[in-house]
C-alpha positions as CSV (number, residue, x, y, z in Angstrom):
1,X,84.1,82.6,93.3
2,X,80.7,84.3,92.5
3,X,79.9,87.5,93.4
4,X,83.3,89.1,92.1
5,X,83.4,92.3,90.7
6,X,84.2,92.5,87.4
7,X,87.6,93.3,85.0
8,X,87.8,96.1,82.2
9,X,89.3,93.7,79.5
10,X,89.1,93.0,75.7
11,X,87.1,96.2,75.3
12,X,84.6,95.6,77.5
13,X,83.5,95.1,81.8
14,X,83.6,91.6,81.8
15,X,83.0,88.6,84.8
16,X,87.2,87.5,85.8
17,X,88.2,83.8,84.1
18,X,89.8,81.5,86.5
19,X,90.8,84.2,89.1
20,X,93.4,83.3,91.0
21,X,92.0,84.5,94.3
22,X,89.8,86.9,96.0
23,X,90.2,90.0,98.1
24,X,88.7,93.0,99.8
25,X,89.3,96.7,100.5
26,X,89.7,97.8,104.0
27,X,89.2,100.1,106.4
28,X,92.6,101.6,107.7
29,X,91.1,102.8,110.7
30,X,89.3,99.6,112.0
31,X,91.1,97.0,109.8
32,X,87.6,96.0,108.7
33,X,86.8,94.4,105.1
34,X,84.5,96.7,103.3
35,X,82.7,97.1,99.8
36,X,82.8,94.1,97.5
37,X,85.0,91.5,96.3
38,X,88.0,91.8,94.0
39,X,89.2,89.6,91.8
40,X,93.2,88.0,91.8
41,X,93.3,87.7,88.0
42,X,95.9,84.7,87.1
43,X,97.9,83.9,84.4
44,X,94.8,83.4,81.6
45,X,93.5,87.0,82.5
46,X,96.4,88.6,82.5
47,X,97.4,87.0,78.9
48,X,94.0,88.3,77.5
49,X,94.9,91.5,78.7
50,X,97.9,91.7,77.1
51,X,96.6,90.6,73.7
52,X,93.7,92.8,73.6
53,X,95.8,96.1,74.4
54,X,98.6,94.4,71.7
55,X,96.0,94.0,68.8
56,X,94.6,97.6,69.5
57,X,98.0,99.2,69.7
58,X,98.7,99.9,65.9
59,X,95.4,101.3,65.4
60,X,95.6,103.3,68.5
61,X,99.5,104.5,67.3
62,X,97.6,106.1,64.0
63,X,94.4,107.6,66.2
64,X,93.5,111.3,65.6
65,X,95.4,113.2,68.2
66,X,92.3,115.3,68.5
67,X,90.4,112.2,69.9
68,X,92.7,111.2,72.1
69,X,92.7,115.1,73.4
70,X,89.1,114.5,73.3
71,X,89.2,111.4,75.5
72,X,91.8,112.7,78.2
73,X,89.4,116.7,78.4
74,X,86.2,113.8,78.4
75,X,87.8,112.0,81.1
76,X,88.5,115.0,83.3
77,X,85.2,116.3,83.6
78,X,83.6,112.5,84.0
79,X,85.7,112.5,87.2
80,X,84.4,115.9,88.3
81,X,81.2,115.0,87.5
82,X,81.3,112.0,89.7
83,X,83.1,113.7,92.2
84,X,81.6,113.3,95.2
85,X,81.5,109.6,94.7
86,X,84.9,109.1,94.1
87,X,86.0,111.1,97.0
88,X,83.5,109.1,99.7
89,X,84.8,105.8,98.1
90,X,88.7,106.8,98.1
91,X,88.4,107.9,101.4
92,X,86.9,104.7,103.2
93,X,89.6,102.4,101.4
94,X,92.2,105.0,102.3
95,X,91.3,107.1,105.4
96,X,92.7,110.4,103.9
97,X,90.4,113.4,104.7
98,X,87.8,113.9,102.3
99,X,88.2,117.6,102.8
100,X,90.7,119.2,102.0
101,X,93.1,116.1,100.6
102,X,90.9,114.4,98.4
103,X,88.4,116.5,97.5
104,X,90.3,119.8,97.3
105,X,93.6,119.2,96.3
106,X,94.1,115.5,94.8
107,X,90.5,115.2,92.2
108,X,91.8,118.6,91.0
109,X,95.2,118.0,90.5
110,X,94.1,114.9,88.9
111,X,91.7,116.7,86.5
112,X,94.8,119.0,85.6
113,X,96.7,116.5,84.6
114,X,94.6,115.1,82.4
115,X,93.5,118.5,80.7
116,X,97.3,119.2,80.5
117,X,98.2,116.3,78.5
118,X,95.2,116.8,76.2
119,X,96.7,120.6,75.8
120,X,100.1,118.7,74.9
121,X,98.5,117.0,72.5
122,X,96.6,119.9,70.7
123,X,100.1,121.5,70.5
124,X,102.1,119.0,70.4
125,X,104.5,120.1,72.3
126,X,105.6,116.6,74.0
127,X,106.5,115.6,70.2
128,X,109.7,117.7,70.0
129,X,109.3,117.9,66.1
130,X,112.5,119.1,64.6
131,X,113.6,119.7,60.8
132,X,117.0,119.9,59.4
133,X,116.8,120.4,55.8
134,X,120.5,120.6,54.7
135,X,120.9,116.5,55.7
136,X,116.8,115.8,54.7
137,X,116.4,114.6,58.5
138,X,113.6,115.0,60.3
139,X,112.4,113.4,63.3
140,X,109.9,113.7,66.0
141,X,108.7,111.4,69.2
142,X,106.1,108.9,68.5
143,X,103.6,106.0,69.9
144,X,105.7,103.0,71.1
145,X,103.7,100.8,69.0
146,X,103.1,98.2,71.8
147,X,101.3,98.6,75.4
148,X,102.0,100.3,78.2
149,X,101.8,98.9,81.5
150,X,100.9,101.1,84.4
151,X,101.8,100.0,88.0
152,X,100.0,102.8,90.7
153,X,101.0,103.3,94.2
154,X,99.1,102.8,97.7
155,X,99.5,106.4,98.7
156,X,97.7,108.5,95.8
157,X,94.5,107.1,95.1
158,X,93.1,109.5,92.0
159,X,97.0,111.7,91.0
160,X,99.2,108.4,90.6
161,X,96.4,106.0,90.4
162,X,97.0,103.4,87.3
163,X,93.5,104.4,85.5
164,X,93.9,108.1,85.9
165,X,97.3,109.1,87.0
166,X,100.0,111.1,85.5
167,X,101.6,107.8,84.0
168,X,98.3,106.9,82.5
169,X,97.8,110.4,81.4
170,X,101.3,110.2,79.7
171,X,100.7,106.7,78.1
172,X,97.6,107.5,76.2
173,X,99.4,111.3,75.2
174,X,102.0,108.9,72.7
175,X,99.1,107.0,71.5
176,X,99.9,104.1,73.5
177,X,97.2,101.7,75.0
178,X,97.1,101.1,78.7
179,X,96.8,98.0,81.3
180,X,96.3,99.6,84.5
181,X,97.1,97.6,87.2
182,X,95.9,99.4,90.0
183,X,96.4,99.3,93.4
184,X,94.6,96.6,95.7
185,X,94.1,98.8,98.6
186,X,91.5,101.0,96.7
187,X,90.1,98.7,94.1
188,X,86.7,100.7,94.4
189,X,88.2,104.0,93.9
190,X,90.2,102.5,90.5
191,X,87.1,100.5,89.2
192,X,85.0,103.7,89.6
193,X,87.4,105.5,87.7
194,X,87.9,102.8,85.3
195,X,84.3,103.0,84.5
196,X,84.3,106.9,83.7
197,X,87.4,106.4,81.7
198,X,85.6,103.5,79.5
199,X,82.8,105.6,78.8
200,X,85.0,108.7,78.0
201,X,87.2,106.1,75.7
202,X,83.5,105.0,73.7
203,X,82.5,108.7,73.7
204,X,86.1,109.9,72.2
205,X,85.7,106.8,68.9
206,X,88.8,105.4,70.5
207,X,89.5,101.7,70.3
208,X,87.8,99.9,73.3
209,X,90.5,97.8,74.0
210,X,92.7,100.7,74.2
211,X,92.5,100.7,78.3
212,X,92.2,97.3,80.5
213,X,91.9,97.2,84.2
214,X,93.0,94.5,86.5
215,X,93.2,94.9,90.7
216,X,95.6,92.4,91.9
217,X,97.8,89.6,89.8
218,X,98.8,86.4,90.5
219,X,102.9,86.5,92.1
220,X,104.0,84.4,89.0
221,X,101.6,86.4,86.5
222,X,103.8,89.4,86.9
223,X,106.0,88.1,84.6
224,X,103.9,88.5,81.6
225,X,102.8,92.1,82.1
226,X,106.6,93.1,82.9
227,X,108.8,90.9,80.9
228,X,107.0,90.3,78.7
229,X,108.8,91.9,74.9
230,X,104.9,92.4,73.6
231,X,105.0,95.5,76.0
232,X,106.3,98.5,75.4
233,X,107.1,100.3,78.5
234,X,106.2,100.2,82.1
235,X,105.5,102.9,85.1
236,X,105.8,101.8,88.3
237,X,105.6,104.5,91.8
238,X,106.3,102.1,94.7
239,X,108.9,100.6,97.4
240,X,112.4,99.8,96.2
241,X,112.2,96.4,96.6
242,X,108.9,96.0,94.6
243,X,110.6,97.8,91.8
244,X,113.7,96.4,91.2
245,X,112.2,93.1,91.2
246,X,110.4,94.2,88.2
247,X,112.6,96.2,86.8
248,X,114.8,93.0,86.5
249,X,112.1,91.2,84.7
250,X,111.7,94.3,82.5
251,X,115.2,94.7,81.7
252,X,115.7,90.6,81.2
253,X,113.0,91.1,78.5
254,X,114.4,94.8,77.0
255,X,111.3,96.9,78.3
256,X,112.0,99.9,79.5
257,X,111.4,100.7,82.8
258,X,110.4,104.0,84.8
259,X,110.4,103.4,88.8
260,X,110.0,105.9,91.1
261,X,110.8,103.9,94.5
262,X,111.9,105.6,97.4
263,X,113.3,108.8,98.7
264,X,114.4,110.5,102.2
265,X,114.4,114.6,101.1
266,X,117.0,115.5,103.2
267,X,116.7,119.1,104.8
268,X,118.8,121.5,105.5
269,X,118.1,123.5,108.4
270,X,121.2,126.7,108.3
271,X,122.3,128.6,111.3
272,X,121.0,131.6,110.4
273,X,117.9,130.4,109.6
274,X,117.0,129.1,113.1
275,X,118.4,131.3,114.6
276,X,115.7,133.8,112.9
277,X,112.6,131.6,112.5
278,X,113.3,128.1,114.5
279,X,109.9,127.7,116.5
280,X,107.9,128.9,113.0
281,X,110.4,126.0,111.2
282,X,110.0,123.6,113.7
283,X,105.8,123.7,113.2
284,X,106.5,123.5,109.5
285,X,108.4,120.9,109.4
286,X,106.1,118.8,112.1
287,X,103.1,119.4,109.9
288,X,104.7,118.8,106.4
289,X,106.3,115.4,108.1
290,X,102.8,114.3,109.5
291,X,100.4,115.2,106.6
292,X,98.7,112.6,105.0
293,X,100.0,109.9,108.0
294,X,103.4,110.7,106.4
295,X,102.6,108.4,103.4
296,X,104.0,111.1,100.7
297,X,107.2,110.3,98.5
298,X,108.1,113.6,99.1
299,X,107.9,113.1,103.3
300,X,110.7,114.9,104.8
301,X,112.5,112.1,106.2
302,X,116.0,113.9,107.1
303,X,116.9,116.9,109.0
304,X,120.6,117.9,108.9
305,X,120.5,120.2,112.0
306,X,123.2,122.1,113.1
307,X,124.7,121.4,117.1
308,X,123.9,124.9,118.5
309,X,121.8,126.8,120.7
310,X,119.4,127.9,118.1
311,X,119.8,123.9,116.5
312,X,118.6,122.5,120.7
313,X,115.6,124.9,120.9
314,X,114.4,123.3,117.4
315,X,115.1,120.1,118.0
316,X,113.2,120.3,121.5
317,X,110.4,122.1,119.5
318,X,109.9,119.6,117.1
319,X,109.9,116.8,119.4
320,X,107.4,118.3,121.8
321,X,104.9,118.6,118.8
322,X,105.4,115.1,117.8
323,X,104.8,113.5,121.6
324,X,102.0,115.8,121.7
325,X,100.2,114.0,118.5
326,X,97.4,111.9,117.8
327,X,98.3,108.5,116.6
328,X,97.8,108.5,112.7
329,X,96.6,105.7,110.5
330,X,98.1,103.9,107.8
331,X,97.1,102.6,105.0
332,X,97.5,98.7,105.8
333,X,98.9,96.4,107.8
334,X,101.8,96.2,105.8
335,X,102.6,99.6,105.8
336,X,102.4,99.6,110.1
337,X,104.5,96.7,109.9
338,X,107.3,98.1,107.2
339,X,107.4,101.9,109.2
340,X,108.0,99.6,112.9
341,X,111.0,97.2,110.5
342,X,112.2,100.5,109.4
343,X,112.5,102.6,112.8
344,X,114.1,99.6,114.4
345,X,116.9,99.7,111.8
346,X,117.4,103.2,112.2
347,X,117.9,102.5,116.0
348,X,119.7,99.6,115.6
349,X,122.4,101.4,113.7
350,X,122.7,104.3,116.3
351,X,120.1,106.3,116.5
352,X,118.0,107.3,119.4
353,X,114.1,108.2,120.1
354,X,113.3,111.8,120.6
355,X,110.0,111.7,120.6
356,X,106.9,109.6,119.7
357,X,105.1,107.1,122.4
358,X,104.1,103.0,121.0
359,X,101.6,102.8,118.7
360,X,98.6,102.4,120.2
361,X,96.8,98.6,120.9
362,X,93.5,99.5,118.8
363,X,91.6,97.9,116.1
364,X,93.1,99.5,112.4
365,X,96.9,100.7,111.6
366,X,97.2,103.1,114.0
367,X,100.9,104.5,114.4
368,X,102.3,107.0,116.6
369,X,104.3,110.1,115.2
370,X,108.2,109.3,115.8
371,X,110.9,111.5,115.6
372,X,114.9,109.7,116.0
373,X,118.3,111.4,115.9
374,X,121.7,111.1,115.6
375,X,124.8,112.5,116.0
376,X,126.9,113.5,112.5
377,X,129.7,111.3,112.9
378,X,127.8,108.5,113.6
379,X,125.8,109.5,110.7
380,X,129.1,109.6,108.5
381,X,130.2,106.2,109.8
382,X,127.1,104.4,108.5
383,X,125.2,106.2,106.2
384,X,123.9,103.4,104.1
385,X,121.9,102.2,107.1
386,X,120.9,105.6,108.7
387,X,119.3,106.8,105.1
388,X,116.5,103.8,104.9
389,X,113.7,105.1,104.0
390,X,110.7,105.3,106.9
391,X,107.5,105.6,105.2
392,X,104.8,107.1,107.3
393,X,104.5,110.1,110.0
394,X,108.7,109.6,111.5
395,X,111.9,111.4,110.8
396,X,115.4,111.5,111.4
397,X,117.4,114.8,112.8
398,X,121.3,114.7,111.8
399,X,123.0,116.9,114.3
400,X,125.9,118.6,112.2
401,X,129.0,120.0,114.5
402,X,130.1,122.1,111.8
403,X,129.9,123.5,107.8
404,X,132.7,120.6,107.2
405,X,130.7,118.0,108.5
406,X,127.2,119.5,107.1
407,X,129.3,119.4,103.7
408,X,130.2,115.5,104.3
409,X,126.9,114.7,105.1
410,X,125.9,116.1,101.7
411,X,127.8,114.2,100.3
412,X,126.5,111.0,102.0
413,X,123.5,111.1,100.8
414,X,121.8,109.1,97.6
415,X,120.1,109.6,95.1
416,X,116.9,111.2,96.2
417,X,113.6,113.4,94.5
418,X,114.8,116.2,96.3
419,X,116.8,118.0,98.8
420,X,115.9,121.6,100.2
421,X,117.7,124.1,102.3
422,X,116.5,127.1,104.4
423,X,118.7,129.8,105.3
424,X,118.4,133.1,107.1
425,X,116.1,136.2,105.4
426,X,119.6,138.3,105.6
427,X,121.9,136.5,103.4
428,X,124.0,135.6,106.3
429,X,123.4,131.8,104.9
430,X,123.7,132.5,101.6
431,X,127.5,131.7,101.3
432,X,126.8,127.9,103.1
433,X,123.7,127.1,101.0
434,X,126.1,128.7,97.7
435,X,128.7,125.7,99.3
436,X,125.8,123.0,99.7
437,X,124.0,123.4,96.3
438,X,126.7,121.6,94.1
439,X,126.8,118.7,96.4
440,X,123.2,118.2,96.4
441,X,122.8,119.0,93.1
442,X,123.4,115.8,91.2
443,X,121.9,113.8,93.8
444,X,118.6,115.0,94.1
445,X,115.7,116.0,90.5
446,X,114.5,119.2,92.3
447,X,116.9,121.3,94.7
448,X,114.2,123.2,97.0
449,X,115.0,126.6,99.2
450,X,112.4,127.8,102.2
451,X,110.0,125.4,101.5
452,X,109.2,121.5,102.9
453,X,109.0,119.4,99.5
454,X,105.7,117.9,100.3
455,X,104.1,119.9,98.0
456,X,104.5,118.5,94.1
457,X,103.3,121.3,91.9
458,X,101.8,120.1,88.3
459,X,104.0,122.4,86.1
460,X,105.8,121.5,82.8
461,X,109.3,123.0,84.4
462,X,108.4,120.0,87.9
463,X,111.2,117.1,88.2
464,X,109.0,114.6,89.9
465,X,112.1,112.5,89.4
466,X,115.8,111.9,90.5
467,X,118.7,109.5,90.3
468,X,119.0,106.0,91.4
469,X,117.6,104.8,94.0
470,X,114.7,107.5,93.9
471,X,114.2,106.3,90.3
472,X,115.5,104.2,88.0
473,X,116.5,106.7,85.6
474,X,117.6,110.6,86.2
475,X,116.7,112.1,83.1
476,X,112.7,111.9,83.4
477,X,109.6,112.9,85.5
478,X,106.2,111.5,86.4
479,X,104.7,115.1,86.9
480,X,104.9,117.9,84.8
481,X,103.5,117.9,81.1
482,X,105.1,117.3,78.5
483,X,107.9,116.4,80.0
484,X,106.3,113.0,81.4
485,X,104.8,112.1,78.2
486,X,108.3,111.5,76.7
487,X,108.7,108.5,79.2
488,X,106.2,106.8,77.1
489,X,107.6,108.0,73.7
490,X,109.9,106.4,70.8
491,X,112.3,109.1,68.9
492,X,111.5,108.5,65.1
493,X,113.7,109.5,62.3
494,X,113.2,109.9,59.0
495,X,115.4,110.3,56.6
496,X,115.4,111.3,52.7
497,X,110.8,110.5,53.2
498,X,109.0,112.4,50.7
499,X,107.0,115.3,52.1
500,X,103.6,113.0,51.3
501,X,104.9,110.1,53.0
502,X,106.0,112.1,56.4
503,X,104.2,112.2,59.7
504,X,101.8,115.5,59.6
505,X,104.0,117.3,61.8
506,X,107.1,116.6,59.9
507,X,105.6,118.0,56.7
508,X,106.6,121.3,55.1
509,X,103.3,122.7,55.4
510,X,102.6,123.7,58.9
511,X,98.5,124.8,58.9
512,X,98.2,124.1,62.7
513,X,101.0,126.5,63.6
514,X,103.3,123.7,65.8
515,X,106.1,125.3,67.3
516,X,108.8,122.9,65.2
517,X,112.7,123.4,65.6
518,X,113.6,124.0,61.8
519,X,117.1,124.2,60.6
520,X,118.1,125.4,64.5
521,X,115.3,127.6,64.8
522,X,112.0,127.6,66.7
523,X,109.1,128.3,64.6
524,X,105.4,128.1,63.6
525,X,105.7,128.7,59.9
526,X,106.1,126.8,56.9
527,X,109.3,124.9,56.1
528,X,110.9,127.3,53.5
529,X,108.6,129.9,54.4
530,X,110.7,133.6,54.6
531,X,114.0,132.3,53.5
């Protein structure tokens, strides 16, 4: 297999050993093979992996934090200096605009993330340090001491991608070395990022082997990255099935596992609220559903819409905006094939077509917008089958006959990243959302009013997370430092260690000023200091 591109491993860019195969990029909108070749690493490649980020990790666990803040600032402004780059290559393996997508909103939110975890570090704030001096415990989150192993998604090809996403972001935060395994449909993209974050690693005096690369893995490989007890943790953004499948090698092997897999985002649509602003909703919720070819976790793949005058004229709004769209192109062949598996459930278990033509006969993976509903009771009767998830530009209006029913229909629902509701400007909703809110509540990370949830806003207060099946565990978030970093993170104790033998941020003497929660209270000062 000459002519393969090469693999970040052991330190260094290196020719793949024994790969197990070969593959391409391609072009989503003719289905074409473009750039170079790709290797499959197999079970040899993937072992050397694993060793070379194991033998770096206790050396990377006792790394200046100002390096690795150094690294992740370095890293950020590689990527804007290669820029341009980047965004032409992302964009022929993906199809997603250059401008404003990739260029304006996805590189920059990328950079952020990264300059927001090296802030983290500076302060760090992701470390939780806290002192209790009447028991001589003190404790504060640390490195996991082993690897972890990022697994990036199709749909996000710099913000969740395994060399430069969040999770990655987080991972190298705790001082914790990282095999990306990116995604195969923009291996491009993820080795030209691999290459700025190498140099950025060198430049930083970080251990070399402290970041390995690999595109695609042999089927029966996997089990060595994922349940395997030499690795730490794991971060996986994909389908469900893909990760509960590793999440049960994981778990077999005691690594834990952090999955964010699928999600619906039910809306609510309140009388009041259409009844004020229905044609205005009706064009926000068409282009929040259809952005990006629908391939967004956060895709609004529910309406709950009430059965009323004001709920008809929406509902004949949104549908005449759907028939009237272009066909839309997914990322692969796969994905076309999954969305047409998934809208044939939904019909099969009663739902109906309200808008959205066949996908056209062309070269690429060209899908037509679709929008399906269904009555509420039928809703109620099977709700496990009418909630699959339908990843790409399609959606599924509920049509509610009453607050009762809207009410049992929240209650329906699993666990999801979000939920939102939009009432009326007056208040006259108010008392229905006030009735909604504590339903939704515990099924959903982030509870959204008057706004589609599309939009995932890099902020340390953002729940990019949810409860099963939207993830695999409620209590944490890909997005939003430092929050994400804790993922990634082991609690250490100590108890009874001498000041000279504590972690620096444990000790009394606090030069740098971290904000430490001392005997209850949150402080900057020395321990004893003022009492």
């Amino acid at each position: 297999m000459a002519g393969l591109q090469q693999v970040l491993v052991a330190g260094g860019w290196r020719d793949a050993v024994a790969p197990a195969g070969e593959f391409r990029a391609r072009d989503p909108s003719s289905g074409e093979a473009i750039g170079g070749a790709f290797p499959v690493s197999g079970h040899g490649e993937v072992e050397a992996a694993v060793a070379a980020a194991t033998a770096v990790a206790e050396a990377f666990s006792a790394a200046d934090p100002a390096r690795i803040a150094a690294f992740l600032d370095g890293y950020a402004d590689g990527i804007e200096a290669g820029a341009e780059a980047l965004v032409a290559l992302a964009h022929a393996e993906t199809g997603l605009p250059a401008s404003p997508r990739l260029r304006d909103v996805e590189l920059p939110r990328t950079t952020g993330q990264l300059r927001q975890a090296a802030r983290a570090v500076r302060d760090w704030s992701w470390a939780h340090p806290v002192v209790d001096t009447a028991t001589g415990l003190r404790a504060t989150f640390g490195p996991l001491g082993k690897p972890v192993v990022v697994f990036g998604p199709n749909n996000f090809p710099f913000a969740f991608n395994a060399i430069a996403g969040s999770d990655f972001a987080s991972a190298i935060a705790a001082r914790n070395p990282v095999i990306a395994k990116v995604h195969p449909l923009h291996p491009g993209t993820s080795q030209a990022l691999g290459r700025i974050a190498h140099a950025a690693l060198l430049a930083a005096g970080l251990p070399a082997g402290a970041i390995q690369l690999l595109y695609h893995v042999e089927p029966s490989a996997t089990p060595l990255l994922v349940g395997n007890a030499a690795i730490g943790g794991v971060g996986f953004t994909g389908s469900r099935a893909g990760g509960l499948a590793l999440k049960a090698l994981a778990d077999a092997a005691g690594v834990p596992f952090y999955a964010e897999m699928s999600s619906i985002n039910p809306v609510f649509l309140l009388d009041g609220a259409l009844a004020e602003r229905g044609a205005a909703l009706a064009q926000e919720f068409f282009a929040s559903c259809t952005m990006g070819s629908g391939q967004f976790c956060t895709n609004p793949g529910v309406l709950v819409v009430p059965r009323s005058e004001a709920g008809d004229a929406f509902v004949a709004a949104a549908a005449a905006r759907f028939d009237a769209a272009p066909a839309q192109a997914l990322f692969s062949d796969d994905g076309r094939r999954h969305l047409g598996d998934a809208l044939d459930a939904l019909l099969a278990a009663g739902a109906e077509r309200v808008a959205g033509a066949a996908d056209p006969d062309r070269s690429g993976w060209w899908v037509q917008p679709s929008l399906l509903s269904v009555d509420g009771e039928r809703f109620l009767a099977d709700p496990q089958r009418l909630q699959g998830e339908a990843f790409g530009p399609a959606s599924l209006v509920v049509r509610s006959d009453d607050a009762a029913q809207t009410q049992a229909i929240a209650r329906a629902f699993e666990g999801n990243l979000t939920a939102t509701l939009y009432r009326a400007g007056d208040g006259r909703d108010d008392a229905q959302a006030a009735a909604l809110i504590p339903l939704l509540r515990p099924r959903v990370g982030r509870l959204i009013v008057d706004r589609m949830p599309t939009g995932v806003a890099v902020s340390p207060a953002q729940n990019h997370g949810g409860p099963y099946p939207a993830t695999s565990h409620p209590g944490f978030t890909s997005v939003g430092m430092p929050g994400a970093i804790r993922r990634f993170a082991a609690l250490h104790s100590y108890d009874n260690v001498p000041d000279a033998l504590l972690p620096d941020v444990l000790r009394d003497r606090n030069p740098g000023g971290v904000w430490r929660l001392v005997d209850g209270q949150w402080r900057t000062d020395d321990v004893g200091a003022g009492t």
